[in-house]
DODO-840174 format. One line per field, with one value per residue (C-alpha): residue number from 0; residue in three letters; x, y, z. Coordinates in nm, 4 decimals, padded with zeros to 6 digits. Layout:
N
num: (NUM:...) .
residuo: (Ala:...) .
u: (X:...) .
v: (Y:...) .
w: (Z:...) .
END
This chain:
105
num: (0:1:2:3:4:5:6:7:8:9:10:11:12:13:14:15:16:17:18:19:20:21:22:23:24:25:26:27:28:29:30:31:32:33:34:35:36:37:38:39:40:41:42:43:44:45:46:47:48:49:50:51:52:53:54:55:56:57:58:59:60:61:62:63:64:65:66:67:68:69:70:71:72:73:74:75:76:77:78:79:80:81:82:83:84:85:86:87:88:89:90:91:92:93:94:95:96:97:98:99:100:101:102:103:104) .
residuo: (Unk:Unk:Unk:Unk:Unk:Unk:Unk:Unk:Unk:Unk:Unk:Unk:Unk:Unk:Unk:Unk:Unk:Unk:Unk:Unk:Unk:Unk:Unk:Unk:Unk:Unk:Unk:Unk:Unk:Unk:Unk:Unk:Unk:Unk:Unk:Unk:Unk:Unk:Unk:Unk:Unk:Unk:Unk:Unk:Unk:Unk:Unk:Unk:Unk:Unk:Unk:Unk:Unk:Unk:Unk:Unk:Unk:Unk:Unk:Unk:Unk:Unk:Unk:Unk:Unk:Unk:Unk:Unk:Unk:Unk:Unk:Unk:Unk:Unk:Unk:Unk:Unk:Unk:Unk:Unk:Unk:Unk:Unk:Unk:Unk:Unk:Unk:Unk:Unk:Unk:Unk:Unk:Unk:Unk:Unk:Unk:Unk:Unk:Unk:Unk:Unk:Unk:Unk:Unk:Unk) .
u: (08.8782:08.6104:08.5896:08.6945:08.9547:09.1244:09.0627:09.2729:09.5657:09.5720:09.5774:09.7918:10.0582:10.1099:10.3480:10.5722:10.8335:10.9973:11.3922:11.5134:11.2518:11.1621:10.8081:10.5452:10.4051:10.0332:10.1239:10.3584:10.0733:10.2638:09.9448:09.7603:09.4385:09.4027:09.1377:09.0336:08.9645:08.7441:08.7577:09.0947:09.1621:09.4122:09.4436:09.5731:09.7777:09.8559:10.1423:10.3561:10.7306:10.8672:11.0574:11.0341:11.4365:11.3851:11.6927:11.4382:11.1436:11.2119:11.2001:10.9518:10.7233:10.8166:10.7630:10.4487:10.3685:10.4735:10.2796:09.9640:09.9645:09.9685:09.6294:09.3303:09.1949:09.4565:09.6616:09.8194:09.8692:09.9232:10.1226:10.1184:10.3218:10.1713:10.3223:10.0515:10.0182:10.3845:10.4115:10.3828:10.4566:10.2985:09.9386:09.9634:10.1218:09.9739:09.9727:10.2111:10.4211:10.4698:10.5548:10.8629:10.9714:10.9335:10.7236:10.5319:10.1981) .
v: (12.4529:12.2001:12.0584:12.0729:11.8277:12.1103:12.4056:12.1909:12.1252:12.4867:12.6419:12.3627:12.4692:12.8004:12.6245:12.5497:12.8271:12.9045:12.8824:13.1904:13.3997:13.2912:13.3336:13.0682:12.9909:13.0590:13.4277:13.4532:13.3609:13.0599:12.8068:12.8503:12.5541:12.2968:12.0228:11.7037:11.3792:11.1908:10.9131:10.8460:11.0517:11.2521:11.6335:11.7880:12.1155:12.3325:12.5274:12.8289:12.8848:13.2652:13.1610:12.9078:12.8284:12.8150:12.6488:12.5377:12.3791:12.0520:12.1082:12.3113:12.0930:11.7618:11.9910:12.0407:11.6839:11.6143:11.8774:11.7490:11.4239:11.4317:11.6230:11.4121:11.2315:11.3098:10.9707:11.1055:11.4522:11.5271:11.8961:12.0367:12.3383:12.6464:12.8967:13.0764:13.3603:13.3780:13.4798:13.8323:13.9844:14.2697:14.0996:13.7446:13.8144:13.9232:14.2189:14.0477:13.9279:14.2420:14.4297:14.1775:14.1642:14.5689:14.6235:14.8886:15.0064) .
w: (07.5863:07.5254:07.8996:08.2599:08.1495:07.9340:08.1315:08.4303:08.1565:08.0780:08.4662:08.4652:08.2221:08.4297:08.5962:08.2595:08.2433:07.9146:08.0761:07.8148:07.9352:08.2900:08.2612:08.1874:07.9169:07.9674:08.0178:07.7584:07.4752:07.3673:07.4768:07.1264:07.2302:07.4729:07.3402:07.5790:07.3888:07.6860:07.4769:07.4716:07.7339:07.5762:07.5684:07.2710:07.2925:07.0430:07.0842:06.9185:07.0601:07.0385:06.7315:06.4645:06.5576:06.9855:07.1173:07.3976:07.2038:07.2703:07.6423:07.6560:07.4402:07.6718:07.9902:07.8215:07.7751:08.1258:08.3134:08.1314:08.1705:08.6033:08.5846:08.6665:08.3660:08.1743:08.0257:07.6950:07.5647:07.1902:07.1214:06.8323:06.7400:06.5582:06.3824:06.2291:06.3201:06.4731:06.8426:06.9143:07.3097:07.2468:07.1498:07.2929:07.6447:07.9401:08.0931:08.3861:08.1713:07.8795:08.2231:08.2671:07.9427:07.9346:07.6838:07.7356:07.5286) .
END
């Protein structure tokens, strides 16, 4: 997170909720980088789903889109999806949100 810009799109994106899993996205690891172009004043999110075949990408990547582009500063967003390395609960969650899903360490 190269600014204030993208640190505000992140906290931001707490409040995008993947609708199979009920729990956002932030804390589920799925937010891979948030970049802030001030030039164009675009962010630029790059994102991972918890499967290459997510019935609920496409909503969850225009949620995504949405959500970012009501914060301050913030005209455009560009998200990108990632799939390297593939989302993993048990490393890219939180703590919060392993404790929902039950997995346990």
């Amino acid at each position: 997170m190269n600014s204030p810009e993208a640190k505000a799109v992140y906290e931001a994106l707490r409040k995008v909720v993947d609708p199979e899993l009920d729990i956002n996205i932030v804390d589920l690891g799925l937010v891979r980088t948030v970049d802030f172009e001030a030039e164009h004043a675009q962010a630029d999110v790059g994102l991972t789903l918890t499967s290459p075949m997510c019935p609920m990408g496409p909503q969850i990547m225009d949620a995504v889109r949405k959500t970012a582009i009501n914060v301050d500063g913030v005209s455009k967003c560009q998200v990108d999806l990632v799939w390297s390395p593939p989302w993993d609960p048990r490393t890219d969650a939180s703590e919060d949100a392993k404790a929902t899903m039950g997995i346990w360490d």
